[in-house]
N, C-alpha and C positions, 0 to 999 in steps of 0.2 A: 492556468492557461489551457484553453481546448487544442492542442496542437498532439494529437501520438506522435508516439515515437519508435512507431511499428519498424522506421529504417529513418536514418538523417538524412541523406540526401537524394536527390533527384537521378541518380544513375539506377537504384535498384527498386525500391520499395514506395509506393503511395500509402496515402495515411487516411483518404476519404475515395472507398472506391463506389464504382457503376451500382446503383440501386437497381435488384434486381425485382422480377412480376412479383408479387405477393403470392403466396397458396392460399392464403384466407384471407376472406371477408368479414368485417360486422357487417350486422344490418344496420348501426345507431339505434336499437331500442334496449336502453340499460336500466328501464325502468322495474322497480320491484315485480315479480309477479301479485297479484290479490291473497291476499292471504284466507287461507282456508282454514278452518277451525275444527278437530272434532267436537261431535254433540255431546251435551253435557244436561244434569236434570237441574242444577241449581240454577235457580233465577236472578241472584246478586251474585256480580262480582265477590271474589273475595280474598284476600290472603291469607298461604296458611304455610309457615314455616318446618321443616319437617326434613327428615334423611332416611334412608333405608340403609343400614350397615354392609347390605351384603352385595348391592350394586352402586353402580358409578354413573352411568346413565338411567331414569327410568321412562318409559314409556306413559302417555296422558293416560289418564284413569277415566274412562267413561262418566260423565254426570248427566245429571237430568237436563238441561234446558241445548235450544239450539244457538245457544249466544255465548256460550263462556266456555275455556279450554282448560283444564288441568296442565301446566310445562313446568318441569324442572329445569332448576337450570345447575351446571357442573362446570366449578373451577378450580382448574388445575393449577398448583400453585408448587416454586421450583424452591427447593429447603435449600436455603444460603447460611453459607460458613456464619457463624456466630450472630444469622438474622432473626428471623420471628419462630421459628419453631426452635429456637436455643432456650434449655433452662435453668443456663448458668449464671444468669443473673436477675434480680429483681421482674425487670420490667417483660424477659422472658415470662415469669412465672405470672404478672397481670396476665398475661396475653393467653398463658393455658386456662387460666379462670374465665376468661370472654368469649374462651372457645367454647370451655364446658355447658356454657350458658345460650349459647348459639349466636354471640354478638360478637362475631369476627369480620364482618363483611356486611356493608352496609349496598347493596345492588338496587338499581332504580332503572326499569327496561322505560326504552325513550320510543315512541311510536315515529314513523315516518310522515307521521299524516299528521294535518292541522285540522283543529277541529273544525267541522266545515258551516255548525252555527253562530263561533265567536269570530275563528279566523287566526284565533293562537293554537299556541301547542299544547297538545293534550297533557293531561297532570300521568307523570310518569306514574309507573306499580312499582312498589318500594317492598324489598323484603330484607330479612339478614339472612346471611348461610352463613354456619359454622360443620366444623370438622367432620368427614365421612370416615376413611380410612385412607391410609397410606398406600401409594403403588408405587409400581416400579423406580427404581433409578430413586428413591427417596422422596421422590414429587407425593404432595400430599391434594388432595380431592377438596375442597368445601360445597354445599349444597344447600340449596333454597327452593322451595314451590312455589309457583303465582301461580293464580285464577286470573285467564286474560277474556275478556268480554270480548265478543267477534265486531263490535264496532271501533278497537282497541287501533286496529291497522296492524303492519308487518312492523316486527320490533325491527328500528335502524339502526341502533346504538342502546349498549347500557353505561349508565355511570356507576364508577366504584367508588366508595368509603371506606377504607380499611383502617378498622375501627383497632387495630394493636398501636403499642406503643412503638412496633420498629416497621419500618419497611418492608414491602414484600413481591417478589417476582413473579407476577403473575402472567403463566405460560398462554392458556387459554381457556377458554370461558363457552360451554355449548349449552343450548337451550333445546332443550328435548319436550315433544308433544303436538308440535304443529304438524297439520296433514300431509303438511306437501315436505315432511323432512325437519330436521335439525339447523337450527342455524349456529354458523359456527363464528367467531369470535378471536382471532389470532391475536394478542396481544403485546405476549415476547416484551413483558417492560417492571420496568418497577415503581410501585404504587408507593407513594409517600403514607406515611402513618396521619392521620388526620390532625393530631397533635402536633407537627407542626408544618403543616400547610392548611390554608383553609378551601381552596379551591379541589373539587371533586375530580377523579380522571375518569376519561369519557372514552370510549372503546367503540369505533365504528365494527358493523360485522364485516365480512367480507369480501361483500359486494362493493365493486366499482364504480366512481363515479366523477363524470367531469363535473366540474361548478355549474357548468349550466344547467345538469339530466339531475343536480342533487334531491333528493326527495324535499319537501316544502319543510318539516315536522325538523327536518336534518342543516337546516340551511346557519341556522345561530349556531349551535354546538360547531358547523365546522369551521367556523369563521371566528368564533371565539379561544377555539383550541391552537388555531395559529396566533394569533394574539398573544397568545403564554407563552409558546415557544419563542418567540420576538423579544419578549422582557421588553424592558423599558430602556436598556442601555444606561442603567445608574448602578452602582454597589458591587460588592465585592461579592461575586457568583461562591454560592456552598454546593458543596458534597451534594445534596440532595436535589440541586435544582435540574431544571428541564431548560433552560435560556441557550438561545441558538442566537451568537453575534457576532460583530467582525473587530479584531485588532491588528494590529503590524506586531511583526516580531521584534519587542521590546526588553523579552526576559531571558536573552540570551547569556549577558555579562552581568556581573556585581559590580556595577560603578561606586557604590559605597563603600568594598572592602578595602583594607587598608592599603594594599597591592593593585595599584593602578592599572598590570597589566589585563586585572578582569575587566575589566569598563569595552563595551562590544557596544557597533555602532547600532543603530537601528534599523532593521529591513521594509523597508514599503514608502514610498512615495517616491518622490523625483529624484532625489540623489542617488538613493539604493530601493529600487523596485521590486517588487517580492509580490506573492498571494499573500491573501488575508487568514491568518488561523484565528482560532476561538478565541472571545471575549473573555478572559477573567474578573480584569476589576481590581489585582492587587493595589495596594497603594505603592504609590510612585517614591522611587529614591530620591534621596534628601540633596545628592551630587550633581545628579542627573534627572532633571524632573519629567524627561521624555522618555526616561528607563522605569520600566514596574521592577520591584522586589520581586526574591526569589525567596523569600522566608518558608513560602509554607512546605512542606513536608513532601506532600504531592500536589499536581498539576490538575486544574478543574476542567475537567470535558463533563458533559449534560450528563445525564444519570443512567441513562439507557444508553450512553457511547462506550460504559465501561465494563468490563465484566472481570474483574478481579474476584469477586467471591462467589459467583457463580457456582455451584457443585463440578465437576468435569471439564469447565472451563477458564481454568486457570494456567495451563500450563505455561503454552505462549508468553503470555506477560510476566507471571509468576517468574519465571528460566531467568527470561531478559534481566526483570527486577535482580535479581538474584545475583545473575553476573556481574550487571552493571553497580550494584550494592553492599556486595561481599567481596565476590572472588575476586575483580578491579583492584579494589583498595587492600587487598590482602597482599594480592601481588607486588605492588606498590610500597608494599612494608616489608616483605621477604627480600624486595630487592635491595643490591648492598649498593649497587652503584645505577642507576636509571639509566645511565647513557653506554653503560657496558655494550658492546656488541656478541657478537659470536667469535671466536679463536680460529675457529674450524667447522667444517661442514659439519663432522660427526656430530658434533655439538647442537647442530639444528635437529639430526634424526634423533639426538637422546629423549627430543620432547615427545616423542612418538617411542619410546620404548622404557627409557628411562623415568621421565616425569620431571616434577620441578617439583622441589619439598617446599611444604606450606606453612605458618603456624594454624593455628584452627582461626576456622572460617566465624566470623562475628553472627553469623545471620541463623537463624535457628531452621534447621530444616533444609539444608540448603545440600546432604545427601541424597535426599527423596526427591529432590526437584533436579536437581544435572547430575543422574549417575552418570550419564553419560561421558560427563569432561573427568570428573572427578573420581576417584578412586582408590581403595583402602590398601595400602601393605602392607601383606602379612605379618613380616620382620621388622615394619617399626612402628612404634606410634604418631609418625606425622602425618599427615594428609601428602596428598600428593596427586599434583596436575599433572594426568595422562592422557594425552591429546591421543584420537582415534588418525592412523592412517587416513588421508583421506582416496579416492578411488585412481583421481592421475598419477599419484605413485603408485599405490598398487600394482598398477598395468604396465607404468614404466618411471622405473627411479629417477631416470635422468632424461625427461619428458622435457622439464622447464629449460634446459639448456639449450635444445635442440631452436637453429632460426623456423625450422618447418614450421614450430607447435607457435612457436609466439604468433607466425604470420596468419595459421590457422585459426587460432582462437581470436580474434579479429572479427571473424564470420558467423564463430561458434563456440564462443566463449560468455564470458562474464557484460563483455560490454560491447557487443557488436553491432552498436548505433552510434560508433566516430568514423567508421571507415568510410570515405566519401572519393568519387571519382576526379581524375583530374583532369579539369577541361581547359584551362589557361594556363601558359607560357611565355616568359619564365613568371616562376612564383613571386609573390609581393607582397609585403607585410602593409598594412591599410594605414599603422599607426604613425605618429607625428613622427617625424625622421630628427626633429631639432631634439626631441626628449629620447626618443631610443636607437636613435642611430641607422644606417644607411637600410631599406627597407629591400632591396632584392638580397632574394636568398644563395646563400653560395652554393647549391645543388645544380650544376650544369648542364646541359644539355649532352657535351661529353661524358660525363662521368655515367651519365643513363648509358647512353648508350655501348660506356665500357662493360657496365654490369650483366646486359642485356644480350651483347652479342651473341651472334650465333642462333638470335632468335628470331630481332626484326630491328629492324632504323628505328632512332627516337620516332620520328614523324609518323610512323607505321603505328608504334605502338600508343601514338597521340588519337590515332584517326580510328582505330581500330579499339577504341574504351579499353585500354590494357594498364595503361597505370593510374594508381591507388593512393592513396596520403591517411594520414594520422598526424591532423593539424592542430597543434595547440601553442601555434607560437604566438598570436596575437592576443588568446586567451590571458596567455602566461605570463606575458613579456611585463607588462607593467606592475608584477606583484614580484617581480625579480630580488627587488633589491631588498624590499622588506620583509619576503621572505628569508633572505638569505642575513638578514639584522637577528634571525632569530637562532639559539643555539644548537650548534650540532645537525643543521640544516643546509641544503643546498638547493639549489631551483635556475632553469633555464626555459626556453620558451624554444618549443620543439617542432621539428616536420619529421615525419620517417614516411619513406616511399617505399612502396610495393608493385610487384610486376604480376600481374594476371599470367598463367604460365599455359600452355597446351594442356597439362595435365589437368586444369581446373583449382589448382593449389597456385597460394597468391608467394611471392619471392621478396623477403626485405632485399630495397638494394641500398639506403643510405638514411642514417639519422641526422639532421641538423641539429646543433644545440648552439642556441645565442643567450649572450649576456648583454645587457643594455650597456650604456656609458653612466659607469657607478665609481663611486668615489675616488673621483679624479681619473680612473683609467680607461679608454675609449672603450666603442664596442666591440665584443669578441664574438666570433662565432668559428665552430667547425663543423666538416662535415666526415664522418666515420662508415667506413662501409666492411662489408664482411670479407674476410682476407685469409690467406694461408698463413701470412706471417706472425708469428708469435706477439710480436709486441701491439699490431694493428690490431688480432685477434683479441686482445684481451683489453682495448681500446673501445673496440666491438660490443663487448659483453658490456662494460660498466656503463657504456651510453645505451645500453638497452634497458638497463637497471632504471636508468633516470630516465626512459620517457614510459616504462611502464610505471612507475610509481605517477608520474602523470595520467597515464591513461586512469590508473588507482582510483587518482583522486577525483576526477570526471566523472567516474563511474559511480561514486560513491555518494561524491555532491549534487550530477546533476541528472546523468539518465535512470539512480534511484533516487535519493531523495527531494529531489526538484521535481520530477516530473511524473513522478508517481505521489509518495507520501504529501507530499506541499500543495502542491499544485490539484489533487484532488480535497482537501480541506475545505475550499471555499464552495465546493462544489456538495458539500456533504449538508454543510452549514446551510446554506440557501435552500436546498432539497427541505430540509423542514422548517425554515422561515416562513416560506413562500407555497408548496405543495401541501395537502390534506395528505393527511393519512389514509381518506378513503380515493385520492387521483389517481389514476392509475399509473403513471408515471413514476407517481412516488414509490409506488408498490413494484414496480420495474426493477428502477432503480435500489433499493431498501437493501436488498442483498451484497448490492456490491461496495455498500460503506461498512459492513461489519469489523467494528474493531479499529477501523483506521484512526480516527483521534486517538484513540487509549496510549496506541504505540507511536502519533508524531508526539503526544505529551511527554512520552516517554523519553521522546527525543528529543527534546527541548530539556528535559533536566539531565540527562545527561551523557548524551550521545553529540549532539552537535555545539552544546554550550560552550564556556568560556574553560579551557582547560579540560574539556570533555574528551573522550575518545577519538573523535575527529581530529581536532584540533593538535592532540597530544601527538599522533601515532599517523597522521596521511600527512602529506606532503605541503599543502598551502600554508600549514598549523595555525594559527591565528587570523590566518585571510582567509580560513573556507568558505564558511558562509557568507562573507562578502563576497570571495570569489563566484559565487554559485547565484549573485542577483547579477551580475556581469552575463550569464549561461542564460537569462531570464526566459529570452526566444530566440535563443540563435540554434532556431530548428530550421532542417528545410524539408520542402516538398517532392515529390516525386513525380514525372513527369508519366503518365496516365498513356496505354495503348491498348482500346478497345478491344484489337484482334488477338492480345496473346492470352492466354489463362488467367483469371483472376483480374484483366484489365491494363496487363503491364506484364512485360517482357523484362526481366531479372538479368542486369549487364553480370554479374558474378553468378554462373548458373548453379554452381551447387555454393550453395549459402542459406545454411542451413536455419538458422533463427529467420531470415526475410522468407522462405519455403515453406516450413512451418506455419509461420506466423500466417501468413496470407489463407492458408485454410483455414485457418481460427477465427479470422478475421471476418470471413467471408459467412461463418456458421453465424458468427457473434451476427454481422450483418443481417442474415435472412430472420433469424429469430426476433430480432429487434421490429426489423419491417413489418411482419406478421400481427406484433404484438401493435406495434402503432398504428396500422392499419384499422385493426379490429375495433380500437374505440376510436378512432378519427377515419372514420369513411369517407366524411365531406371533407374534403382541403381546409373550406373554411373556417373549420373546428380549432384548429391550427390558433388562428389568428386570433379567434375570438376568447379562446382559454385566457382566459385573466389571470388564472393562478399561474400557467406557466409561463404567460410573457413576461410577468413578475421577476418570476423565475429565473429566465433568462436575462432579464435586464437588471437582475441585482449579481447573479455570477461577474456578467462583462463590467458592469458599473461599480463593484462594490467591492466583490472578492476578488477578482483581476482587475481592480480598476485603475490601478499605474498601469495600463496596458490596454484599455479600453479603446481609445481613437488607433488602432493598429488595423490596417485592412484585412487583416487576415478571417477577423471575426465573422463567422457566417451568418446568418439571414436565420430567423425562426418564423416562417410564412407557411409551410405548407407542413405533411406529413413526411416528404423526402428530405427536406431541413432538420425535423426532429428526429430522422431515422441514421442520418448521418450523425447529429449530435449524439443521442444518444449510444449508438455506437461506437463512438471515439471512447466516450468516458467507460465503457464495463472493460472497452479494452485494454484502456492505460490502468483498470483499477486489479482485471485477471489478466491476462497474456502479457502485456509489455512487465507487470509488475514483477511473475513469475520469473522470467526471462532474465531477469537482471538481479533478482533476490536469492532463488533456490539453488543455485551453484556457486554461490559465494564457499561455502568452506573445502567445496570437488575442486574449485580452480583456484583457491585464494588460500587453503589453510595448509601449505606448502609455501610459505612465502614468498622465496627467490623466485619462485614463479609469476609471482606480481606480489614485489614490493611497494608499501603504500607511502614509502619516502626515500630518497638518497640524500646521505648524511653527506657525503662529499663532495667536492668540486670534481669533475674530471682530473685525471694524473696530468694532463695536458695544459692545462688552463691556466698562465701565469704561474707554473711548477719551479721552485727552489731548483738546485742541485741536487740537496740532500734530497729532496720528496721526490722527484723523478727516479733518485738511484735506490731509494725504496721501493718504487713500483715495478723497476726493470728486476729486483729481484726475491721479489717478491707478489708479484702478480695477485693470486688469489686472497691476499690476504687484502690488498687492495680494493677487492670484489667487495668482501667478507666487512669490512669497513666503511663500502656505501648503503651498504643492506642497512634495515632497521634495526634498533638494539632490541638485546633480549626483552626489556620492558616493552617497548613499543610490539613486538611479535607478538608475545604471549596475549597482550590483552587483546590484539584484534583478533588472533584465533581463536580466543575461547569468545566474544562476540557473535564472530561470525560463525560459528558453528550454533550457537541458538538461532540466530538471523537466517540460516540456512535450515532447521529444522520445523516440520509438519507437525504439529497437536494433534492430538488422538481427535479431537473434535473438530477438525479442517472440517470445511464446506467446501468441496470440489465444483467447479464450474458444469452448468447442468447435469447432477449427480441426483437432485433430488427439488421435487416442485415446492413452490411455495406457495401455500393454504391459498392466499387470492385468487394463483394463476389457476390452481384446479377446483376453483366454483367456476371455471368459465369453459365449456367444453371444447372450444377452438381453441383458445388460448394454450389449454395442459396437452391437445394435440398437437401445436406448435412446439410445445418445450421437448417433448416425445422425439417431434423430427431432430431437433436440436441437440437433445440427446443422445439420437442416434447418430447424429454427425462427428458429434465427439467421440462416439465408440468407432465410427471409423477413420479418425483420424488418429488414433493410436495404435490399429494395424498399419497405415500410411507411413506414422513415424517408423515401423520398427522394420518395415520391408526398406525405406530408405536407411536404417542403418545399417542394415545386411548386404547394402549392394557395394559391391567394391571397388565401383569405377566411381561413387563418390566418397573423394578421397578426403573431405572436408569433415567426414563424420565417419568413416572406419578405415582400419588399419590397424599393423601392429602396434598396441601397447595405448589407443586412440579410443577415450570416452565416448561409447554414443551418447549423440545431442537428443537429450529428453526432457527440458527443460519447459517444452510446450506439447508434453503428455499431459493430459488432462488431469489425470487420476494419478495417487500414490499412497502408500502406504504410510504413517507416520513415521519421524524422522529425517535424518539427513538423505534426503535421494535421488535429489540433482534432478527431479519430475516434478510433476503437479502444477495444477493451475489452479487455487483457489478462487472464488467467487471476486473477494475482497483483497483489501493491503490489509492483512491481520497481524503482519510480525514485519 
C-alpha cells in the first residue's frame, strides 16, 4: 500500500509534502548521439577474437578503411561460491576447457538502428570472449574483438550466451574503441548457462529511455525481455528462473502436518486483505488445497533478487540463515523446560556476562558468520551464547524502569509511529458493544486532571494539543480471547495517555487494560496510574509490561513488517513486470529493492510462519499475521501548513524521528523531482508512458488490489503525481525502514525494556486469595513472571541483534551513484546535491543531539537518536539509512 509512515497521525507529521521548483531541467532529447567511428584501412567487416594478457581495456587499433572500427569489448564477471570458475567438480573442469579454447561467452552487439532498406533489424556481430586475467576482489575479466562497419549504428544492447555449464554473475560488460568514448553496460545479474535455458540474456547499455524516445533497432528486445520476466503464471518457479508474479500468502502454515495447530489462514482477498508477494508455484496441500506446501528447502525469489553466494555478499542473509537455522533450534534443545522464565534480574544480566551453554551448533561455519553472538570459553569445551551489552544499558542500567524513558522512546525509540494526538472526548471503542462489551473507556476526565494538576484544567490541556494516547484497544480487543486460549499467554486491548509537559518531555498518566465478556465472565477493564504507593506502584510496572509487549508486537507486525518488507513486495514485483530495464524509473527505482525478497522469503520460512519466531516469542502468537491484515491501512494523514518548515508545524516540537525524518524526506523529495523532471519535461509524458501507467495500474490493481477502490490512491497524470509517488516508496524502502530496523537490539535486546509478551494476567484481574497474597509479597517476582521466558528471550535477542546489524557491503542512501545516473550529466549533479544534503543532515543530527534543551534525545544516561544518520559503519549502530530493506 503507498501510504508512509513517516508519522501516524495528523497532529505531527505528513507523508506527501509541497513539491518544491526543480534545479534541473531536461530538454526531452534522449536520443543516442551519431555514432562516430575511428578510420580503419580494411574494407570488409570482420571478426576477429583475441585478448591481450597484460590489459583489461584496449583502445581501437587504427585500420585501413573510413567504415569499420576495431572495439573490444570487456566483461567483468563476479567468481561465486562453488559457481563457474570452481574446479571441484566435473562440470567446473568442462567449463576451464571452453575457457582455454576461448568458447565461454557467446556476445552478439544489437545495433539501435533498423536497417533502413529492409525496415528490420540489423543482423547482430557475434563473437566469443574467453578468459583475460583475474583482478581485483576475485572478479575475473573475459574479452572479445569486433570489426564494426560505420553503417553498423550506436550498439543499443548486447546479448549474452554463456556458453559453461553453470551460471555466472556478470558485473559489467564495456565496449572499448568508439570515438566518442566507451560504452558502458551495467549488468549486476546472473546469466543462466545456456544448457538449461534456451532464451539468450539481453543487456541494454546505459542510456535512458522512455517507450516512446526507445531507439527503432531496440524496440522488440525491450518488449520481449518483459515478456520473460512475466512468465506465463503456470509451474512450479526453479532456482534459476527470472519470473516476476503475484500470489497471496499461502505458505505460511502446514495444514497437512499431523498437528493441526500449523494449518494458518490465508492473507489476501476479502476476508484477510494483505499485498501480494512472489509467485512460486509449489503444489498445493492435500488438506487444504488453498494452502501451497512448504517442502522445499528454500523459498524461490527471481535469480537476481538473491545474493546468497555472491563473494562479500553474504553476510546479511548468511547471519539471518544461520540464527534462524542453527542457533534457534539449538537453543530450543539446550532448553530443559521452554516456558521456564527468569528467578531473578541477575539472571537476565548473566546473558550478557555469563552466556547460556550450548551443545554444538549443527550448522558448519556458523563461528565465522556470528562471532559476534557467539563465543569460545577458555575453560570449557561448550560453546556458549554471550550476548553483547547493548548501548541503553551501557549508559544507564536501570534506563528501562524509569516512566521518563518508556514515554520518551514513543518519539525516539523503536516504534514512534503509534503516538497519536488526542482530539475527542470521552474515548470510545468503535467495536460491537453486544460481542465486547460496554465501549466508553473508564479513563475519566477526573482522573486527567488529577494526574495533571498544577499544570493546566483537562479542557486546557484538550485545547492546547497536550494530550497523547497509545491506542491499541480496538486493535486488540477482539483477538483477546484466543489469544489468551493459547499457553502461558495473556493479552488485553489497551490505551495509555500521555501529557505533553512545559519541558517538552511527554508524562504517562494512565494505562487502560480491557478484557472482552469471555467464558462466561463479563467485561473487565482497569485503569492504572503511576503512584507512590507500593502496591499501585508495582500495578504500574506490570501493566506497563503488557502494553509495551503490545506496542512489541505493533511494531514488529506492522510499522516493520507490513509496511516496509510486505507492502514494498508488490511494488518490486511490478517494477520489472511492467518497467524496462532501459526506463528510467526503473533505473531510479532499482536501488531501492536490493535484497528485499531474499529477506521477506526468509521471512516467510521462518520468521513469521506457523511456529516461527513471531509467533513463538511476540505476543499475538498464533494471531500475528492475521493480526497485522486487520493493521492493513489503519494509517493516518497529516494535516499539511504551508507557512511552518518542511510544510507542517510539528505539535510535539522536539520529536526526534518526525525532525529527522522530515529533512530526509524533503532531500529524498527534491532528488526525486529533479530526476523526474529531467526525463518528463512535458506533463504529458506522464500520461502517455505506457510502461508506467501499466505500472501503476498493476501495483493499485494487483499487488494491492484488496485495496484498490480505497480513495486514498493518488492519481499518476502529471510529473508532481510520479514525484510524490515515487517518493513515498525510497522512503518507506530507506528512512521509515532504517528507523524501525536499526535499533531493534539498542532498545530491544535488554528485554524488560520492551517485552515482546506478558505471560500473565494482571495480579488484579479476577485474583484468587492465594494469588493476590503472592503478589502482595512478592511483587518483583510477579514482574519477573509476566516477562518472557528464557526461551522466548534468548531467541528474539540473538534475532534481533543480526536484524539490527549493517553488512560490510551496506549501500548507504546517496553514498555512491549509479552507472545510469552518471551517463547523464544533470542527473549525477542532482545526486551530488542530494548527496550533499545527506552530508549535512548528519551534522544537523549531531548538533540536535548536543543540545540540551532537547530533552527527547540528550541527557544523562539518554541514547542519541541516530537512527536517521545516513551513513554507518558495519555492525550493530543504531544509524544508517541504507538504500534498500536488505535485512
Amino acid at each position: 500500500m503507498l501510504k508512509p509512515q513517516v508519522h501516524n497521525q495528523s497532529q505531527s507529521f505528513k507523508t506527501l509534502f509541497t513539491l518544491q521548483k526543480p534545479f534541473l531541467l531536461g530538454n526531452g532529447d534522449h536520443a543516442f548521439r551519431p555514432v562516430r567511428l575511428r578510420p580503419s584501412s580494411i574494407k570488409a567487416p570482420k571478426v576477429r577474437v583475441g585478448f591481450s594478457p597484460t590489459t583489461i581495456k584496449a583502445i581501437a587499433t587504427p585500420l585501413a578503411t573510413e567504415q569499420s572500427v576495431n572495439v573490444k569489448a570487456v566483461v567483468i564477471v563476479k567468481q561465486s561460491i562453488g559457481g563457474v570458475l570452481s574446479n571441484l567438480n566435473v562440470e567446473g573442469g568442462l567449463d576451464d576447457i571452453q575457457d582455454w579454447f576461448g568458447k565461454s561467452i557467446l556476445l552478439e552487439l544489437v545495433s539501435d538502428e533498423l536497417d533502413p532498406n529492409t525496415g528490420l533489424e540489423k543482423p547482430t556481430i557475434k563473437g566469443y570472449a574467453h578468459t583475460s586475467k583475474k583482478v581485483k576482489d576475485g572478479d575475473v575479466t573475459y574479452e572479445a574483438e569486433f570489426q564494426v562497419h560505420g553503417e553498423f549504428g550506436e550498439v543499443g544492447a548486447i546479448i549474452v550466451e554463456n556458453e559453461h555449464h553453470k551460471e555466472m554473475y556478470v558485473q559489467d560488460i564495456v565496449l572499448d574503441g568508439f570515438i566518442n568514448g566507451p560504452i558502458k553496460i551495467h549488468c549486476a545479474s546472473w546469466v543462466h548457462s545456456k544448457h538449461d535455458r534456451k532464451h539468450k540474456r539481453v543487456f541494454f547499455t546505459n542510456k535512458s529511455f522512455l517507450p516512446s524516445e526507445t531507439p527503432e533497432g531496440l524496440k522488440r528486445l525491450r518488449d520481449e525481455e518483459l515478456m520473460i520476466l512475466r512468465g506465463n503464471g503456470q509451474g512450479e518457479r526453479k532456482t534459476i528462473d527470472r519470473v516476476y508474479d503475484y500470489d497471496v500468502y499461502n505458505d505460511l502454515g502446514s495444514p497437512d502436518e499431523k498437528n493441526s495447530d500449523l494449518a494458518r489462514p490465508v492473507l489476501g482477498g476479502k476476508e484477510h486483505p494483505y499485498p501480494r508477494r512472489c509467485r512460486s508455484g509449489r503444489p498445493r496441500c492435500k488438506t487444504d488445497p488453498a494452502s501451497e506446501t512448504r517442502s522445499s528447502s528454500s523459498f524461490y525469489v527471481p535469480r537476481d533478487e538473491t545474493f546468497a553466494e555472491i563473494k562479500q555478499l553474504t553476510f546479511s542473509a548468511k547471519t539471518l540463515y544461520c540464527v534462524l537455522h542453527a542457533l534457534v533450534p539449538t537453543l530450543e534443545t539446550a532448553a530443559l523446560d521452554t516456558n521456564l522464565g527468569f528467578p531473578y534480574f541477575t539472571a537476565i544480566d548473566s546473558l550478557f556476562n555469563e552466556g547460556v551453554n550450548l551443545p554444538p551448533l549443527t550448522l558448519q561455519g556458523w563461528k565465522t558468520i556470528i562471532p559476534r553472538l557467539v563465543k569460545a570459553i577458555t575453560d570449557t569445551s561448550e560453546d556458549v551464547l554471550r550476548f553483547e551489552t547493548p548501548d541503553t544499558m551501557q549508559r544507564d542500567k536501570f534506563f528501562w524502569f524509569r516512566d521518563e524513558e518508556f514515554a520518551r522512546q514513543t518519539l525516539a525509540g523503536l516504534n514512534p509511529l503509534s503516538i497519536q494526538l488526542i482530539t475527542e472526548w470521552p474515548l470510545k471503542s468503535n467495536l460491537d458493544p453486544e460481542t465486547y462489551g460496554s465501549p466508553e473507556s473508564a479513563i475519566t476526565k477526573e482522573l486527567i486532571e488529577k494526574e495533571i494538576k498544577g499544570f493546566m484544567t483537562f479542557d486546557e490541556a484538550i485545547k492546547q494539543k497536550k494530550l497523547f494516547m497509545l491506542d491499541y484497544h480496538d486493535l486488540l480487543l477482539p483477538y483477546v480471547k484466543e489469544v489468551r486460549g493459547l499457553k502461558n499467554t495473556s493479552f488485553y486491548g489497551s490505551r495509555t495517555i500521555f501529557f505533553l509537559t512545559p519541558s517538552g518531555a511527554l508524562q504517562p498518566l494512565a494505562i487502560e487494560l480491557t478484557r472482552p465478556p469471555m467464558d462466561g465472565k463479563p467485561q473487565w477493564k482497569r485503569v492504572y496510574t503511576p503512584s507512590w504507593y507500593s502496591t499501585e506502584c508495582w500495578l504500574w510496572r506490570i501493566a506497563k509490561s503488557h502494553v509495551l509487549a503490545h506496542d512489541s508486537g505493533y511494531h514488529q507486525l506492522v510499522s516493520h513488517w507490513l509496511r516496509t518488507h510486505c507492502c514494498t513486495e508488490p511494488y518490486i514485483i511490478a517494477t520489472n513486470r511492467q518497467l524496462s530495464a532501459m526506463h528510467p524509473i526503473y533505473r531510479l527505482l532499482h536501488p531501492h529493492f536490493r535484497y528485499t525478497m531474499e529477506i521477506n522469503a526468509l521471512a516467510r520460512q521462518s520468521l513469521i510462519n506457523a511456529e516461527g519466531v513471531i509467533e513463538s516469542a511476540f505476543a499475538p502468537g498464533k494471531y500475528s499475521i492475521v493480526l497485522s491484515s486487520d493493521a492493513y491501512d489503519k494509517q493516518g494523514l497529516a494535516v499539511e501548513d504551508p507557512s511552518a518548515p518542511h510544510g507542517l508545524k510539528l505539535t510535539i516540537e522536539d520529536y526526534p524521528y518526525a525532525n529527522d525524518g522530515l529533512i530526509l524526506w524533503d532531500a529524498i523529495k527534491q532528488w526525486v523531482s529533479d530526476y523526474v523532471n529531467h526525463y518528463y519535461p512535458n506533463p504529458s509524458l506522464v500520461e502517455s508512458d505506457k510502461e508506467l501507467q501499466e505500472w501503476w495500474s498493476e501495483i493499485r490493481n494487483v499487488g494491492h488490489g484488496d485495496k484498490k477502490d480505497e480513495p486514498w490512491w493518488p492519481d499518476l497524470k502529471t510529473p508532481e503525481d510520479l514525484t510524490e509517488i515515487i517518493t513515498t516508496i525510497v522512503w518507506v524502502t530507506s528512512g521509515h525502514h532504517a528507523a524501525v530496523n536499526f535499533g531493534q537490539y539498542t532498545y530491544a535486546g535488554y528485554f524488560p525494556n520492551r517485552p515482546t509478551v506478558a505471560r500473565t494476567n494482571m495480579p488484579d484481574e479476577d485474583a484468587s486469595e492465594e494469588q493476590w497474597k503472592f503478589f502482595m509479597e512478592k511483587p518483583e517476582v510477579a514482574l519477573l513472571s509476566c516477562f518472557p521466558s528464557q526461551m522466548q528471550a534468548t531467541k528474539v535477542m540473538a534475532v534481533l541483534d543480526v536484524l539490527s546489524s549493517h553488512s560490510p557491503d551496506e549501500e548507504y542512501l546517496g553514498e555512491v551513484v549509479e552507472p545510469s545516473w552518471a551517463e547523464e550529466p544533470l542527473i549525477k549533479a542532482a545526486f551530488e546535491k542530494f548527496s550533499g544534503k545527506l552530508k549535512e543532515l548528519e551534522g544537523i543530527i549531531d548538533e540536535r543531539n548536543a543540545h540540551p534543551q532537547l530533552v527527547n534525545r540528550n541527557g544523562a544516561g539518554v541514547v542519541p537518536y541516530e537512527l536517521l544518520k545516513p551513513t554507518s559503519e558495519p555492525g550493530v549502530t543504531a544509524k544508517g539509512v541504507p538504500y534498500s530493506i536488505s535485512i
